[in-house]
GUDREN-174101 format. One record per residue: residue number from 0; x, y negated, z negated of N, C-alpha, C, O in turn; residue in three letters. Coordinates in steps of 0.05 Angstrom, whole numbers, plus 5000, padded with zeros to 4 digits. Layout:
REM GUDREN-174101
+-----+------+------+------+------+------+------+------+------+------+------+------+------+------+
:  nr :  n.x :  n.y :  n.z : ca.x : ca.y : ca.z :  c.x :  c.y :  c.z :  o.x :  o.y :  o.z : rest :
+-----+------+------+------+------+------+------+------+------+------+------+------+------+------+
: NUM :    X :    Y :    Z :    X :    Y :    Z :    X :    Y :    Z :    X :    Y :    Z :  ALA :
...
+-----+------+------+------+------+------+------+------+------+------+------+------+------+------+
//
This chain:
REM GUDREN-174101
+-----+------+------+------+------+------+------+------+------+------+------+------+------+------+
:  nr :  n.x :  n.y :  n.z : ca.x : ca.y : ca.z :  c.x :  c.y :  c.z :  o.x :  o.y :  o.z : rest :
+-----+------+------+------+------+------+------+------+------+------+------+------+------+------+
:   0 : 8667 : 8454 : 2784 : 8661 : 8459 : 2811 : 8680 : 8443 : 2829 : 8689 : 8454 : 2848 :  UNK :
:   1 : 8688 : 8416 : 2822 : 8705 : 8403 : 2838 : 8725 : 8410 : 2837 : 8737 : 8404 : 2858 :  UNK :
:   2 : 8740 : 8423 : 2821 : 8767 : 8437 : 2816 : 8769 : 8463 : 2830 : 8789 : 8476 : 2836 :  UNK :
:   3 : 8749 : 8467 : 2834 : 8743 : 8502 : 2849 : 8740 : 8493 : 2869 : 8757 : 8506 : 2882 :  UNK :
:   4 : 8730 : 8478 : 2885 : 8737 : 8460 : 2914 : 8755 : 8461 : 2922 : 8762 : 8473 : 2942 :  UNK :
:   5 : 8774 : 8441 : 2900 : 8797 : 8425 : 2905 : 8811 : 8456 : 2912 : 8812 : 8458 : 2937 :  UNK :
:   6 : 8820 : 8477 : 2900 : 8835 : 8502 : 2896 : 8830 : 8517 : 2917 : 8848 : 8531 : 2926 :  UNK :
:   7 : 8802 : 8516 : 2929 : 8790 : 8534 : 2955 : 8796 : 8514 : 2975 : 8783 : 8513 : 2996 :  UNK :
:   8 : 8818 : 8494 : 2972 : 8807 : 8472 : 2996 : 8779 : 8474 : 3014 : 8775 : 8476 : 3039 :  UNK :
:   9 : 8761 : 8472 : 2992 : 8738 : 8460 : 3004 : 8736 : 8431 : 3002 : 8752 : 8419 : 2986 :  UNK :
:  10 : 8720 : 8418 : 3016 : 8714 : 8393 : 3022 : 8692 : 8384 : 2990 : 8670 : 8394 : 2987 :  UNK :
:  11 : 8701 : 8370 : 2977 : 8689 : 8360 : 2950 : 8660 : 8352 : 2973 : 8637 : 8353 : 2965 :  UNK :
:  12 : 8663 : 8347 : 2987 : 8627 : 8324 : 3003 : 8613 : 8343 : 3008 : 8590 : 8335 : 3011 :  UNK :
:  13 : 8615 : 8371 : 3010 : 8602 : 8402 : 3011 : 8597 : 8404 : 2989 : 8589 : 8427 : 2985 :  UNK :
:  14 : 8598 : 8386 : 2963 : 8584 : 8403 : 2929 : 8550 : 8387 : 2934 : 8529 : 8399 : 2929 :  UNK :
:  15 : 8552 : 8365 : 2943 : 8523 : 8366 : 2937 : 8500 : 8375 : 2949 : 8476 : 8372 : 2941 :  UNK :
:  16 : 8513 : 8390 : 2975 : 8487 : 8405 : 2988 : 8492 : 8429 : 2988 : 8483 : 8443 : 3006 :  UNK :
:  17 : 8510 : 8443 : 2962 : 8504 : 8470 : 2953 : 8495 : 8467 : 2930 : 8484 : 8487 : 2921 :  UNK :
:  18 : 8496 : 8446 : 2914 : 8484 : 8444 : 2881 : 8458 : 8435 : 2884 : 8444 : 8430 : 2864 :  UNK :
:  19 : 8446 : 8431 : 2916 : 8429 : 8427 : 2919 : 8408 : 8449 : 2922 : 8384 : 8444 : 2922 :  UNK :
:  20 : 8418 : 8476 : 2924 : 8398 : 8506 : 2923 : 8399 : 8507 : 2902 : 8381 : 8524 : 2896 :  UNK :
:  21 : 8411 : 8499 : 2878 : 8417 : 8516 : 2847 : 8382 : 8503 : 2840 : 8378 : 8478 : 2841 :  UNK :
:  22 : 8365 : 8518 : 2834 : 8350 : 8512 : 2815 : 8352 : 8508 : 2777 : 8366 : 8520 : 2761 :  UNK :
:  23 : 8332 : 8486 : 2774 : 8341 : 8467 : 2748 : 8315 : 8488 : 2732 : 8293 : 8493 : 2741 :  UNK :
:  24 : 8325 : 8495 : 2712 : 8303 : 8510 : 2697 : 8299 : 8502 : 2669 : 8312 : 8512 : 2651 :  UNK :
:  25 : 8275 : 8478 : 2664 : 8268 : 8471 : 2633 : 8282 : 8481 : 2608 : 8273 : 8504 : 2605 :  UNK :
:  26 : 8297 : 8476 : 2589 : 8303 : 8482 : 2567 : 8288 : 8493 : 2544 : 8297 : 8492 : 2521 :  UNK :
:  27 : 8265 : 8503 : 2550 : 8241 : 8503 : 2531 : 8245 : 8528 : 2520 : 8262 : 8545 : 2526 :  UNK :
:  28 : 8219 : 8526 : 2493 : 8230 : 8556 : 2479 : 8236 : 8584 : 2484 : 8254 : 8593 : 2471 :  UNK :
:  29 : 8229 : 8593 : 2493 : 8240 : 8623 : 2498 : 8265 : 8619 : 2518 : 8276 : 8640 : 2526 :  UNK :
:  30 : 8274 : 8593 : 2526 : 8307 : 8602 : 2532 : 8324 : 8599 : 2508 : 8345 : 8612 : 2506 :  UNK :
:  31 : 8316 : 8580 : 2489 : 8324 : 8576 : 2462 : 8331 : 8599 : 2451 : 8351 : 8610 : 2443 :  UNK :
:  32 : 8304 : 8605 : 2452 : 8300 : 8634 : 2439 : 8326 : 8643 : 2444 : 8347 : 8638 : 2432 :  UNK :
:  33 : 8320 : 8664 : 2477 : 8340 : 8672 : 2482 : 8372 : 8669 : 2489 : 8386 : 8688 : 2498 :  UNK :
:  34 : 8380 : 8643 : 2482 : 8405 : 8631 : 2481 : 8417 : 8639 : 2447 : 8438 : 8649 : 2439 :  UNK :
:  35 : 8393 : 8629 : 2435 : 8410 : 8635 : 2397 : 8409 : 8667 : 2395 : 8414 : 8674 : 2371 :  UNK :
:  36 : 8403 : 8693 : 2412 : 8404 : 8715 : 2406 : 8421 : 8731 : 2427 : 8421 : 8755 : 2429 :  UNK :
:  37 : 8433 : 8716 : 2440 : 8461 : 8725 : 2463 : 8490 : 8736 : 2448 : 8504 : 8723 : 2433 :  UNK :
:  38 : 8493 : 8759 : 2454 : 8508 : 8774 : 2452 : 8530 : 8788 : 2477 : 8528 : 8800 : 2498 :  UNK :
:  39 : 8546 : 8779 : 2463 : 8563 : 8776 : 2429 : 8564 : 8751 : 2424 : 8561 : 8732 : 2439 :  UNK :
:  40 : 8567 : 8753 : 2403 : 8562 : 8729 : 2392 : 8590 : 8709 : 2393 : 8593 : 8688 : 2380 :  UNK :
:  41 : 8607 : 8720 : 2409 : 8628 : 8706 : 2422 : 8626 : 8684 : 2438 : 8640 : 8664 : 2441 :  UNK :
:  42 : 8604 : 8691 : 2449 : 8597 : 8678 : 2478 : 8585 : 8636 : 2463 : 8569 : 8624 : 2448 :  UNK :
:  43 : 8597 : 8635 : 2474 : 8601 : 8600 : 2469 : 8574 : 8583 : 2475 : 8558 : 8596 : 2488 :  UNK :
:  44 : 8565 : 8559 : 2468 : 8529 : 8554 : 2462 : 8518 : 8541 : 2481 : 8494 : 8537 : 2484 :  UNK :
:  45 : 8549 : 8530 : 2504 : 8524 : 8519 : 2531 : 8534 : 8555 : 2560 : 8529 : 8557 : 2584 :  UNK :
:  46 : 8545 : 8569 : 2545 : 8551 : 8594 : 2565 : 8523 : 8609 : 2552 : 8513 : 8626 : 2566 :  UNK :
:  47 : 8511 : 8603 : 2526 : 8488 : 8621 : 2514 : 8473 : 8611 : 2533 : 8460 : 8626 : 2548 :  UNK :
:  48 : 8471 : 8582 : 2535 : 8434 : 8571 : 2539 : 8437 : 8586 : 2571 : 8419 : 8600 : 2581 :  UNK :
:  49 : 8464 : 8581 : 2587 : 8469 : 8591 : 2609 : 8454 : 8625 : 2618 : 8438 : 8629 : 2637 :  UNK :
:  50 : 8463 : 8644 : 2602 : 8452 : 8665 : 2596 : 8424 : 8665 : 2582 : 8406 : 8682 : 2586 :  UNK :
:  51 : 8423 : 8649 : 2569 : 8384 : 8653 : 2568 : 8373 : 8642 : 2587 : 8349 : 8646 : 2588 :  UNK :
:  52 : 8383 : 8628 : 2604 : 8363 : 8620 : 2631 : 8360 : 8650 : 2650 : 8341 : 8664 : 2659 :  UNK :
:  53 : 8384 : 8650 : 2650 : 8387 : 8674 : 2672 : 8368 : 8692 : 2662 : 8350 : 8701 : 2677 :  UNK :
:  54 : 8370 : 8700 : 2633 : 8350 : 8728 : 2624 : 8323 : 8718 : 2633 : 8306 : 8732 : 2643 :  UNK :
:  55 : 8322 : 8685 : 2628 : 8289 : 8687 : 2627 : 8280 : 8689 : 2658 : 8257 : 8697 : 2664 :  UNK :
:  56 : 8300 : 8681 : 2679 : 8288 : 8686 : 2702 : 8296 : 8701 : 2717 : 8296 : 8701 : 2741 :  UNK :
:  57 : 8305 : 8725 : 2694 : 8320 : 8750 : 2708 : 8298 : 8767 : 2729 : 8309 : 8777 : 2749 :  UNK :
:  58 : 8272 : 8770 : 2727 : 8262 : 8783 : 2751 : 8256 : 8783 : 2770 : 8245 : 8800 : 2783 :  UNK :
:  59 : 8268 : 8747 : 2782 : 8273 : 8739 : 2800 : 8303 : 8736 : 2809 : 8312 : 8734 : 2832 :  UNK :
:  60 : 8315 : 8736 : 2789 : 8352 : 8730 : 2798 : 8361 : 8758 : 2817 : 8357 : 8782 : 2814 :  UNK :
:  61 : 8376 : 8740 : 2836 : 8392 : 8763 : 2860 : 8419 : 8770 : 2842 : 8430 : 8793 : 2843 :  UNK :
:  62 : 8428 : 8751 : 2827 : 8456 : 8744 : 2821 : 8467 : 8715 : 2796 : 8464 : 8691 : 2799 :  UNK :
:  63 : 8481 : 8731 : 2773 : 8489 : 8710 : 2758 : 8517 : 8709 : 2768 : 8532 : 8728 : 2771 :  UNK :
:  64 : 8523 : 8683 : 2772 : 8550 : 8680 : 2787 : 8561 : 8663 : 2759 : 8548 : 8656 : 2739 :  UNK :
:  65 : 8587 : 8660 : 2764 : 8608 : 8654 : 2748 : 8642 : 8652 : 2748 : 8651 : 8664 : 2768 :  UNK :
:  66 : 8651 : 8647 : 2740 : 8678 : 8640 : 2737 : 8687 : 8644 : 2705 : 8709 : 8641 : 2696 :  UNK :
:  67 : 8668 : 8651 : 2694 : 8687 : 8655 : 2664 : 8680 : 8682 : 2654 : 8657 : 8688 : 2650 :  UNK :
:  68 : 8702 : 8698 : 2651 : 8710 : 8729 : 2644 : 8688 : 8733 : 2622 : 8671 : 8749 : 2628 :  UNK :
:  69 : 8687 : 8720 : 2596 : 8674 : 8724 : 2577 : 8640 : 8724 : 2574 : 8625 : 8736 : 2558 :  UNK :
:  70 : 8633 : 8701 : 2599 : 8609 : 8698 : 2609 : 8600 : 8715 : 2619 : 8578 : 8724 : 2612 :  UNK :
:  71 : 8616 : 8726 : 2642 : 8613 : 8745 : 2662 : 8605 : 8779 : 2643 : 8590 : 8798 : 2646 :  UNK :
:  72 : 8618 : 8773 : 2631 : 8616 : 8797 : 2608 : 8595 : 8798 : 2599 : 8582 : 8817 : 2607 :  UNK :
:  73 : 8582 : 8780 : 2578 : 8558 : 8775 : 2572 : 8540 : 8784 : 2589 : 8527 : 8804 : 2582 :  UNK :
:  74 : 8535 : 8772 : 2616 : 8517 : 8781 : 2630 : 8507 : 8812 : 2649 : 8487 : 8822 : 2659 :  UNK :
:  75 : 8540 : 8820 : 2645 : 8539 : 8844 : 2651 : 8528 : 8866 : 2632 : 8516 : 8886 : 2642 :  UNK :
:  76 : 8531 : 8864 : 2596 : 8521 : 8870 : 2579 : 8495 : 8864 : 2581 : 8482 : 8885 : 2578 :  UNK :
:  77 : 8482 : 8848 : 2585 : 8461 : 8844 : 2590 : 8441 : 8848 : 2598 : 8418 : 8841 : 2594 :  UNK :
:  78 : 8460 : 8873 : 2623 : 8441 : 8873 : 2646 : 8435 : 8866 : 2663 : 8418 : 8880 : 2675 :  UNK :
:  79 : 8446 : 8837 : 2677 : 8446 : 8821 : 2698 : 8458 : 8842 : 2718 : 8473 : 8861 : 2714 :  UNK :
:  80 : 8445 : 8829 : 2742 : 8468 : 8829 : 2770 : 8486 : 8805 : 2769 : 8476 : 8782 : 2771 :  UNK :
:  81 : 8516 : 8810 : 2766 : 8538 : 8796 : 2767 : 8554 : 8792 : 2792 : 8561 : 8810 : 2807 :  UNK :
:  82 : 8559 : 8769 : 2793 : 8581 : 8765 : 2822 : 8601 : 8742 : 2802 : 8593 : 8725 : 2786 :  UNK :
:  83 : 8629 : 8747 : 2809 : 8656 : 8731 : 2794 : 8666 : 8719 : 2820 : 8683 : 8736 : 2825 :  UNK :
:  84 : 8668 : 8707 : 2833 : 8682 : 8695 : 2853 : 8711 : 8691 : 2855 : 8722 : 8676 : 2839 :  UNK :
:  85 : 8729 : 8704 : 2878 : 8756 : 8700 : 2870 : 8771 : 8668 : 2871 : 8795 : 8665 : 2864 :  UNK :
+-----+------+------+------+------+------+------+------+------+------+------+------+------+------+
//
């Protein structure tokens, strides 16, 4: 995120009152679950747990946002609503 700042010349003192909307969602089992069964199985183990949050609170999610092509992929397989940010 600070590197994506630094590159948007955004102001790094603007990350903590937008990381401040991201809701924090427990690690508990059924994101487990759904992190060790993310496909393809390309997709890397903290971009999985990433993608099993999202599934588990997919019927509330507007948007899985991202910056990584392979992630972004995943979730689009998935089924998510995807946004890639330029």
């Amino acid at each position: 995120m600070r590197r994506r700042c630094r590159r948007a010349s955004v102001a790094v003192s603007r990350l903590p009152a937008f990381l401040d909307l991201i809701d924090l969602i427990p690690l508990d089992p059924p994101i487990r679950i759904l992190a060790q069964t993310a496909r393809p199985a390309t997709v890397r183990s903290l971009d999985a747990i990433h993608l099993g949050s999202a599934l588990h609170a997919s019927p509330a999610l507007t948007s899985f946002v991202t910056y990584d092509k392979r992630l972004l992929d995943a979730a689009t397989a998935a089924g998510l609503p995807t946004h890639a940010p330029a």
